[in-house]
N, C-alpha and C positions, 0 to 999 in steps of 0.2 A: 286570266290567262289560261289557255289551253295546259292541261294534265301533261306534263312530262315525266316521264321514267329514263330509267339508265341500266339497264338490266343487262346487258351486252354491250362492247366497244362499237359496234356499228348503229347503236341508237342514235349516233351522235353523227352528224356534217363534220367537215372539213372545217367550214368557218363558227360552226358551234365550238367544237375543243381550240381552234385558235382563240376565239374569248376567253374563255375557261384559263387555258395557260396565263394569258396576258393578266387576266383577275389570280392568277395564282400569285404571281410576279407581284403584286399590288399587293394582294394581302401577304405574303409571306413577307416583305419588306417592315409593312406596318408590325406584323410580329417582332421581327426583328429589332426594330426601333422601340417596342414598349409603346406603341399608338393605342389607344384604345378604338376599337371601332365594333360596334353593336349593328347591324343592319337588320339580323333575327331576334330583335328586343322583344321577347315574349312568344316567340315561336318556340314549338316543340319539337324535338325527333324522337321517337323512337325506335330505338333498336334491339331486332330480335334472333338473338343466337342459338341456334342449331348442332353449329362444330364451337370449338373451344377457341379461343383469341387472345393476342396480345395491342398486335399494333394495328388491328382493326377496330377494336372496341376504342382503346388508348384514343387513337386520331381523331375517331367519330365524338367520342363523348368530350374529349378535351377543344376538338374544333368548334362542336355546337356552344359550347360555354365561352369560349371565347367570340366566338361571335355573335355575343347576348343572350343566347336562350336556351335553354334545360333541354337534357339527355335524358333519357328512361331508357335503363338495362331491362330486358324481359330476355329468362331462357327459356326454352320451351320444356323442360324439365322440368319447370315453375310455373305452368301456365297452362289452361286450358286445349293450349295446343299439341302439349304434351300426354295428354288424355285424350284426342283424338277430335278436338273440336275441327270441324270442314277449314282447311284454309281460307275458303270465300269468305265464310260466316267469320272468323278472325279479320280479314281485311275490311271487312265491314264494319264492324266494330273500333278496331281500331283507328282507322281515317279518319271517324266522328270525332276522336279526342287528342288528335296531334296533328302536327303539320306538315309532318314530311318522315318516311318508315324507311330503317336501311335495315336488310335481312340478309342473314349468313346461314347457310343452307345446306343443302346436300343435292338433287336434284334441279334442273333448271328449269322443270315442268312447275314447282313449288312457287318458287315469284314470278313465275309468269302469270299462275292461276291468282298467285295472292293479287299483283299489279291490276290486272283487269276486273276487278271488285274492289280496288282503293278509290279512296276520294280525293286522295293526296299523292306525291309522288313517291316511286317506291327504288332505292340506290342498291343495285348488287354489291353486299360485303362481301363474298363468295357464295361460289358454286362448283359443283363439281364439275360442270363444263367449261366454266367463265369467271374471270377473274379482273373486268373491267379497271374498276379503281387502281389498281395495284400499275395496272399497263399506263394505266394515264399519267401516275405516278412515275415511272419509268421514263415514259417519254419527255415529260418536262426536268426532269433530271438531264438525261442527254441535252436537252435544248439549254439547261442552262452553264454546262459544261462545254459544250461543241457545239452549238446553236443549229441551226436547220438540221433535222432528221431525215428530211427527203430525200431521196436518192441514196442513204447511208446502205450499210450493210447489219443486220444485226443475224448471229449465229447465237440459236438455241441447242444447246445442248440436254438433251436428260429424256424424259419419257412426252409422249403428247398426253399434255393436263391441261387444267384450265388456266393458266399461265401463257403456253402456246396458242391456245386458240383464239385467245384476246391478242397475242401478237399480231398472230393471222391477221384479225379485224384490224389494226391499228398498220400493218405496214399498206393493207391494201387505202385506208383513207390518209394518211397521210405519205404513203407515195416511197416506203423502203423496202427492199429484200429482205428475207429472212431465210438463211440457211438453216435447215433442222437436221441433226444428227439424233435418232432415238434409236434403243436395243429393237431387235428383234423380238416381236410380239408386242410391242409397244410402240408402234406405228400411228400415223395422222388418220382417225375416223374422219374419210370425205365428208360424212353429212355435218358434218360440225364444221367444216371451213368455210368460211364466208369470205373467200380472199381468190381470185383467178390466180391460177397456174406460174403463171408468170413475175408473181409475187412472189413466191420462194421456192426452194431447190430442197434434193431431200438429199443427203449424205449418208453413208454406211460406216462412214470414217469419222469418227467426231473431228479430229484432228486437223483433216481436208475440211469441213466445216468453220471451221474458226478460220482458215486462210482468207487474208484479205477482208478482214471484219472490223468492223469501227465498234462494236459493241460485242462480248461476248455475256450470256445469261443461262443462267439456269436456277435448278431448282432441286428440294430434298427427292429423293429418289422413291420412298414411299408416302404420298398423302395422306392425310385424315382420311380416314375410312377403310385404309387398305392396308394395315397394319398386320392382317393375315400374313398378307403376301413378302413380308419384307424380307424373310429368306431367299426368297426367290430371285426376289428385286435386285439383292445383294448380287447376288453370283450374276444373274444376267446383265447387269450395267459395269460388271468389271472391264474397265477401261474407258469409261465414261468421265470419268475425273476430271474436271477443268483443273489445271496445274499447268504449273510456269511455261511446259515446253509445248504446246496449245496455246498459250497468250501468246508465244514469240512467233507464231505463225500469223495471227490476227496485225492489227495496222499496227504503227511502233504505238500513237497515240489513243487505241483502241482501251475503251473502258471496260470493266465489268461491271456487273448486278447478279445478284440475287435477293429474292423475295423476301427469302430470312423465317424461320430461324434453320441456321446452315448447322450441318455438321462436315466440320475438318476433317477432312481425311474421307470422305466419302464422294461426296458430287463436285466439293471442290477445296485443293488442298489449302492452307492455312498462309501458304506465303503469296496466294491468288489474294485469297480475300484479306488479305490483312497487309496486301502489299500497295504499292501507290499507281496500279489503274482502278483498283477499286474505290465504288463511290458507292458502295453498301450504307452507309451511315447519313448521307446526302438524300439517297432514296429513302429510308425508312422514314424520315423526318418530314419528306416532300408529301407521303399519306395527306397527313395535316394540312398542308396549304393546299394541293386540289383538291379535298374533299369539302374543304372550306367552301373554296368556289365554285367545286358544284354543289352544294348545298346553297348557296346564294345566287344563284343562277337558275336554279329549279324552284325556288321560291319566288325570287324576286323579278325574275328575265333579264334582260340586258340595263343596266345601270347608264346613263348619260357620262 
């Protein structure tokens, strides 16, 4: 089977992630029910960390194992890549002794160079620009909450990260809006959208954003890497807050998300996420069952 990667949401067709989901559905079930199911009996992944992790590592290493075959943690702090060996010469190497690489990053120049020097496929755990897995994850949540996402409306709230621009990708192929509300000076870089115009609308108002939303999301206000800035961030996202009176604009039955890990009282108050349109706990979980199926989808292709 031809080399497939997943480095970005728009790697993927329309009826490529409709499999994907449908094999989520399948396997998240069998979890559920205590089935045992091995398809990656004696395949390897590994993964190699760059930013720090909870529920990226967690999902990837506990997925791989449950669907028969061994995880290898490598950081790069530990590892010749952290002494500055070539990423090529790393992906080179590494493809020869596993079966399938998921990398969590910092630039997206990084697995793009690594992907195109693997032997094997290579899964964005993050990037600074992109945030695939996490979107995918997202979206089969909605779908299994409110089913079709097509035509929905989904209102981003917080800065443009790699979080929004994987929405971007994901509302132009599977066909939703996306309202974005971000502070001034933390606006959408055009060259990072991969979604026509007409896919989302840009608000000054978070507030007007959330109106009329089936979905509202967001994110911590300063990322990994940008911990400098977090004063800054502070004062300038004042008002940025997803809280109660922002969800009562969004639909009555409009969910939330975020990415996780939140802090209350800053990007979004405490009786949002911990009240009953939140399906925070539903998403973090759902990591695990899409990443299952694209790990079994990229290894194995389309199952009969």
């Amino acid at each position: 089977m031809t080399i497939k990667h997943f480095l970005q949401f728009s790697d993927f067709s329309l009826d490529e992630f409709e499999y994907v989901i449908e094999r989520s559905r399948i396997i998240k079930r069998k979890f559920k029910n205590y089935e045992q199911y091995h398809p990656l009996m004696d395949r390897t992944l590994v993964m190699v960390f760059e930013k720090n992790s909870t529920r990226t590592r967690l999902s990837f290493e506990a997925g791989m194992h449950q669907l028969g075959g061994a995880a290898i943690y490598l950081n790069t702090r530990d590892s010749q890549l952290g002494r500055g060996e070539p990423v090529e010469d790393a992906a080179q190497v590494m493809s020869r002794m596993c079966d399938i690489i998921m990398i969590r990053t910092f630039g997206q120049d990084i697995i793009e160079r690594f992907a195109a020097n693997s032997r094997v496929p290579v899964i964005n755990g993050l990037t600074n620009e992109h945030h695939p897995c996490q979107v995918l994850a997202d979206v089969f949540t909605y779908i299994e909450h409110r089913g079709a996402i097509t035509g929905k409306t989904v209102a981003w709230i917080g800065d443009a990260n790699n979080m929004l621009y994987s929405w971007l990708q994901a509302a132009q192929v599977f066909g939703f809006h996306v309202n974005v509300s971000t502070p001034a000076g933390y606006e959408i870089d055009p060259g990072l959208v991969k979604a026509d115009n007409q896919r989302y609308s840009v608000f000054s108002n978070p507030s007007d954003a959330c109106a009329g939303a089936d979905l509202v999301t967001t994110d911590v206000w300063t990322s990994m890497g940008y911990e400098q800035e977090n004063a800054a961030r502070l004062k300038a996202f004042d008002g940025w807050i997803v809280d109660s009176e922002k969800m009562q604009r969004a639909n009555v039955d409009a969910l939330f998300m975020h990415c996780l890990p939140a802090h209350r009282g800053e990007e979004v108050s405490a009786e949002v996420i911990d009240g009953a349109q939140s399906v925070v706990w539903d998403e973090a979980e759902n990591r695990l069952h899409v990443q299952k199926a694209l790990m079994e989808y990229l290894l194995l292709g389309r199952l009969a």
